[in-house]
N, C-alpha and C positions, 0 to 999 in steps of 0.2 A: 927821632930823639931830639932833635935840633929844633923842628916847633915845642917842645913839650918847654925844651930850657930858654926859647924866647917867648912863653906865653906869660900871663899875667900871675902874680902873685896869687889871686884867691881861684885859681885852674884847679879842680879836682886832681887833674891827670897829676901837677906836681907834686902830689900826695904820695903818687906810687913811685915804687921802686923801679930800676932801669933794668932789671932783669922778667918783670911784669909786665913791662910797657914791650920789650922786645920782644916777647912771647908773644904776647898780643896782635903786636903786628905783623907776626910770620906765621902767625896760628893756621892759617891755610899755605903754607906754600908747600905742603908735601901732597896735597889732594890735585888728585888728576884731574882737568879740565876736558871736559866734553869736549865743546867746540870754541870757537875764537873765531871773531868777526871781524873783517873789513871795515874798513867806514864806508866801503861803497857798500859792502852786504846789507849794513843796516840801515843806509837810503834805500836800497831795492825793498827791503823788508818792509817797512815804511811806505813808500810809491805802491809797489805791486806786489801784497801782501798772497795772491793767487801764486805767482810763481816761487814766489820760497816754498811755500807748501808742497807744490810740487818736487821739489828737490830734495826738499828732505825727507821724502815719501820713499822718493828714489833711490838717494843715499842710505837711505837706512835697511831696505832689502823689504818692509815690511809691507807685505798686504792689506792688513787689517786700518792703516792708517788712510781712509778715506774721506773726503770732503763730504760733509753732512748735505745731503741735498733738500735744498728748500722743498719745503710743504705747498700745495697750491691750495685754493679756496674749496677745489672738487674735492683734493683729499682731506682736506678737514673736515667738510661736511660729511664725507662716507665717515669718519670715524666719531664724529660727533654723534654722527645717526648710530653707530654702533653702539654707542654709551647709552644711549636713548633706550634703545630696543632692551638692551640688559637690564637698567632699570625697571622697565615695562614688564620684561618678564620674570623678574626677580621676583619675590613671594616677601623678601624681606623689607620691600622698600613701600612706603603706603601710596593710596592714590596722592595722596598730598603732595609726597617726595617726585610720584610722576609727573605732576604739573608745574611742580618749581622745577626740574630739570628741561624741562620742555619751553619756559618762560623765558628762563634767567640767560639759556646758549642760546636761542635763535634772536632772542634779542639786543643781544649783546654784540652778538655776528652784524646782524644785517643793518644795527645802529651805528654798529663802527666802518662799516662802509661807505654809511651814507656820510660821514663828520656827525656825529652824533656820541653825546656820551651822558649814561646816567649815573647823577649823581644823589646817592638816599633815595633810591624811586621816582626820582625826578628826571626825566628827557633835555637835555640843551643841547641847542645845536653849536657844533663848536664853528669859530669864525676864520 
């Protein structure tokens, strides 16, 4: 309340009423707070973003809360190749759609590995 009555003449806030402004500012104190953090919690959180995860995996009891495990280049390709094949054998897709799907992934894969990127149909190698 004490900034509101040292702030400047043309402050919106001194517009309101001091029964508005104290609402306002207490509007969450009856909402239960999850958790509450250290300042050291939230340097580790920060430095070693792996180990919170782990803790609050732990803390929480729950199973389902598991570290999303990176994709490798093998398992992209087997699922790319899987999208490949369904298109191929899909009845609703024309040969056209077969060969732009066939074009646009493998080349876009094996361009981005090399530093390569297209841009409008066009190849550059990136520097």
């Amino acid at each position: 309340m004490e900034t509101v009555k040292l702030s400047l003449e043309d402050n919106p806030l001194r517009k309101l009423n001091a029964a508005d402004i104290e609402e306002w500012i207490h509007i969450d104190d009856d909402i239960e707070v999850a958790a509450t953090f250290t300042d050291q919690e939230i340097i580790q959180s920060i430095t070693t973003p792996e180990k919170i995860e782990e803790n609050c995996s732990e803390e929480s009891g729950e199973e389902d809360d598991k570290v999303e495990e990176k994709i490798s280049w093998t398992a992209a390709e087997k699922g790319i190749e899987t999208v490949i094949k369904f298109v191929e054998q899909n009845h609703s897709f024309s040969l056209q759609d077969v060969m732009h799907a066939h074009m646009h992934t493998w080349c876009r894969i094996i361009l981005s590995q090399r530093n390569y990127k297209v841009v409008n149909k066009v190849i550059y190698e990136s520097i």
